[in-house]
N, C-alpha and C positions, 0 to 999 in steps of 0.2 A: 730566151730570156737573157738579160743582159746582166752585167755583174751589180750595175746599180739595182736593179728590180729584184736580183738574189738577196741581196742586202733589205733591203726594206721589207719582204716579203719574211723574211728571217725574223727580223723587228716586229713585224705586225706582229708576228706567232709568240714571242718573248720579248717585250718592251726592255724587259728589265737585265737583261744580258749584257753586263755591263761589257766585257772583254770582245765580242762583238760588235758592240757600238762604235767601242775603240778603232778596230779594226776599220768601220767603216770611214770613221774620222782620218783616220790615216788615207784610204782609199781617196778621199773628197782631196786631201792636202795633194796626196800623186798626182789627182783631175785637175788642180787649180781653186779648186770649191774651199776657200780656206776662210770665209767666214761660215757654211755650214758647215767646213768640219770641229769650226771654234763650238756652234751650238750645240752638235753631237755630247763634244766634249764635256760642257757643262749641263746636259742633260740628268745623267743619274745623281750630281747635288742638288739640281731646280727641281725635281722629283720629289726627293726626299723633302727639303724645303718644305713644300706646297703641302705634305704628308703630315709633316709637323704641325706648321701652320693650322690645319684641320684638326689635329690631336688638343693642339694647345687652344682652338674655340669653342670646344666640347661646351653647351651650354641648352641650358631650356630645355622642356620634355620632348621634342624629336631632335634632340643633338646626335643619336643614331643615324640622322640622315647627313650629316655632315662629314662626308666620306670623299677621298681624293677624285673617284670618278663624277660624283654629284657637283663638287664645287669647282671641278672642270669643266662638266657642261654648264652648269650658271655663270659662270665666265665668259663658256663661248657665247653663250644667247646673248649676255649683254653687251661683250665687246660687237659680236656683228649688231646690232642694233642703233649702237653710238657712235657718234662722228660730233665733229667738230661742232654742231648744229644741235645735235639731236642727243637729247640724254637715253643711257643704257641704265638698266634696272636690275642689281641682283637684290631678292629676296629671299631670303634665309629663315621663313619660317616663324619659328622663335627663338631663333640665336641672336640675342642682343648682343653677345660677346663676339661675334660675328661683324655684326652691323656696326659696334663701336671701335674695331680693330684700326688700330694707328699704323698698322703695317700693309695696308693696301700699297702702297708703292712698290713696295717690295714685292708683293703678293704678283704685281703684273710683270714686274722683269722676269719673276722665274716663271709666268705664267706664259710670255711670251717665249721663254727658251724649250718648255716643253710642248706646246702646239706647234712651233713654229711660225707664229703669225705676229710681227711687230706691230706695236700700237703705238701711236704719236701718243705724247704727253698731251695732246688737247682732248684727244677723248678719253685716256685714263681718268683726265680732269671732269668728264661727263657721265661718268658711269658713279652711280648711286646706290646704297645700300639701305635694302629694310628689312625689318622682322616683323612679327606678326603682334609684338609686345603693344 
């Protein structure tokens, strides 16, 4: 196993280990890898973020399910779904507070920095919001 796969394998086990990530951000910068070690870096604020964000759309009777691992996968579903062409679809149940949030922009920068997966502004611009209201 190599020193990159000790590192992520570490990650997998504790995402949230912030002084390790660090570490590994440094590691990427020693490789050359200096815009993953920029994302590292800004990982545990786009985390927390995305945390808030969830906290603060608390709404309608299963807002229990509006949790940072849920509204990561409904993120991924829609972002892989949408393209340029083609609309992405999160449904949030009955989170109207959800569905009316003016902070989607934001929502996909930090959402892009914790998956890993940049999204053009054309399909941020594709991807749609419902609730069950």
């Amino acid at each position: 196993m190599n020193e990159r796969e000790r590192f992520i394998e570490a990650l997998e086990k504790n995402e949230d280990d912030v002084p390790l990530r660090l570490a590994f951000a440094d590691w990427l910068d020693d490789e050359g890898e200096h815009e993953e070690a920029d994302r590292q870096r800004k990982w545990p604020a786009s985390k927390a973020w995305i945390i808030g964000f969830c906290e603060d759309h608390q709404s309608g009777y299963d807002s229990e399910r509006l949790t940072y691992k849920y509204i990561m996968q409904l993120a991924l579903e829609a972002a892989m779904s949408a393209d340029e062409n083609t609309e992405g679809r999160i449904h949030c149940g009955s989170n109207m507070g959800l569905c009316y949030s003016r902070q989607w922009h934001e929502f996909w920068k930090h959402w892009s920095v914790v998956s890993g997966i940049a999204l053009k502004p054309e399909v941020v611009e594709n991807i749609r919001y419902s609730c069950s209201c």
